[in-house]
N, C-alpha and C positions, 0 to 999 in steps of 0.2 A: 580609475581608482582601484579597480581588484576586490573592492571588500561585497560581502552580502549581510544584508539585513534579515533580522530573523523578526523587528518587532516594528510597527509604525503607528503613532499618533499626531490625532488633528488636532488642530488651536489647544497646541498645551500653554497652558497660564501658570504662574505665580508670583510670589511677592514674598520677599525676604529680607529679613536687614537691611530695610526703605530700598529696597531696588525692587523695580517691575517689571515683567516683560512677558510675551507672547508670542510664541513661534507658531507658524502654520501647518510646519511639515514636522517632522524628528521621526529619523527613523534610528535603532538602536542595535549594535550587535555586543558580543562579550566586550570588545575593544576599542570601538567607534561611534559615533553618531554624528549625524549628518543633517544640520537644520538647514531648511529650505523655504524662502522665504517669497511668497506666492502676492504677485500683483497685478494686476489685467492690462494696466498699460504702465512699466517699470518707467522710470526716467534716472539718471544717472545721479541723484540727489537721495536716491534709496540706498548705494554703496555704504553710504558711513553706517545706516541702521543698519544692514545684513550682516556689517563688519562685527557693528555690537553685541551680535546675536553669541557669540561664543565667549564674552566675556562675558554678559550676565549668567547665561546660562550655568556656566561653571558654579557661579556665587547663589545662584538659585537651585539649581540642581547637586551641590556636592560628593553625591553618592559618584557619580562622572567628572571628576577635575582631572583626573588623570588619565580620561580617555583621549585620543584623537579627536577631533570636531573636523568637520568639514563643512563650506557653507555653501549652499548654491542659490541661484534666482532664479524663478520660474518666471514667467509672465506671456502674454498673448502676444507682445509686440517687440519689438528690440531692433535700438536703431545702432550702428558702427560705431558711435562714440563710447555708447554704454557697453556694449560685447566684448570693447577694447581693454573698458576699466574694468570689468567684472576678471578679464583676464590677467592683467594686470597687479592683480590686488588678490588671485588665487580663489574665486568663486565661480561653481558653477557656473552654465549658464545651461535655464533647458524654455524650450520653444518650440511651438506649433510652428510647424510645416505644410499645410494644406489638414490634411487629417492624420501626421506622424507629429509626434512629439520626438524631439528631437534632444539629446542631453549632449554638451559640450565640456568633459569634464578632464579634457589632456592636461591641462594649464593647473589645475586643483591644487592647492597647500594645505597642510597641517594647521590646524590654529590651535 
């Protein structure tokens, strides 16, 4: 990915123009932000939310429509089907390794 974050917040919430939602991760720089969206055991049925995460965002967060978004999935476990789609579909993927976290982020798109 190339970028640095200069700013990071946990469980950011809001609600705007009957849309809601809730990211785990956001990290922010002048250009970018990158929601990350944290599960202890992912399964491949979480894609469409993660995918969501940049469209509400924009409509909740405004001040940021015109930045980059990037999305990634964290999670404990990750089985070959779901690493595929995450890839596929341009999301992160970051993962425990023994005691290494592990971020997979070649594959990464623009949303």
């Amino acid at each position: 990915m190339g970028e640095k974050f200069n700013d990071v917040k946990k469980h950011l919430k809001n609600f705007w123009q009957g849309v809601e939602d809730e990211y785990d991760i956001v990290m922010y720089n002048h250009a970018a932000v990158t929601i990350i969206e944290v599960k202890y055991k992912a399964h491949i049925n979480d894609i469409p939310t993660v995918l969501k995460k940049a469209e509400t965002f924009r409509i909740l967060f405004p001040n940021y429509k015109d930045f980059k978004i990037y999305l990634g999935l964290a999670s404990m476990s990750f089985y070959p089907e779901l690493e595929q789609e995450c890839i596929n579909e341009g999301i992160a993927i970051i993962k425990q390794i023994g005691d290494t976290v592990v971020i997979n982020d070649k594959h990464l798109k623009v949303f």
